[in-house]
N, C-alpha and C positions, 0 to 999 in steps of 0.2 A: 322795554315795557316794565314797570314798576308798579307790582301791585302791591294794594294793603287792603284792609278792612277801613270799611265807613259805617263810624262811632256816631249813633246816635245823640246828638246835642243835648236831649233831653235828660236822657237817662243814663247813656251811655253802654247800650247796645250794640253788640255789632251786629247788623245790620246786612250789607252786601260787600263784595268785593270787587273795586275800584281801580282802572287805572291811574295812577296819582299826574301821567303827564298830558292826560286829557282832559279838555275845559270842558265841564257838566254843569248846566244849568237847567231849570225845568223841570226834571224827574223828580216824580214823589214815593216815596216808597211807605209804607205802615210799619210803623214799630209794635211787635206784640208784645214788648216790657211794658209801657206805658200806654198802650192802646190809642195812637194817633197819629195823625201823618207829618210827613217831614219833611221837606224840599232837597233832594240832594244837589248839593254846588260844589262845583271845585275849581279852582282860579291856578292852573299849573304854573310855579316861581321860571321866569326867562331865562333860558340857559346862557350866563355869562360870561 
């Protein structure tokens, strides 16, 4: 399991902590830097 922080696109917030090899799509979460919402996605790279 490999976590990080998920970086706001906007501003550049962090935001929440994320498994990086699990595929997220749909969740919104609010950023209080910038006051608005943000779709969290994440497309895990195929382990080759």
């Amino acid at each position: 399991m490999v976590k990080e922080w998920y970086i706001c696109p906007v501003c550049g917030q962090k935001l929440l902590i994320i498994d990086k090899t699990k595929f997220i799509e749909g969740v919104y979460a609010w950023c209080k830097k910038h006051k608005g919402d943000i779709e969290i996605k994440n497309e895990p790279e195929p382990n080759a």
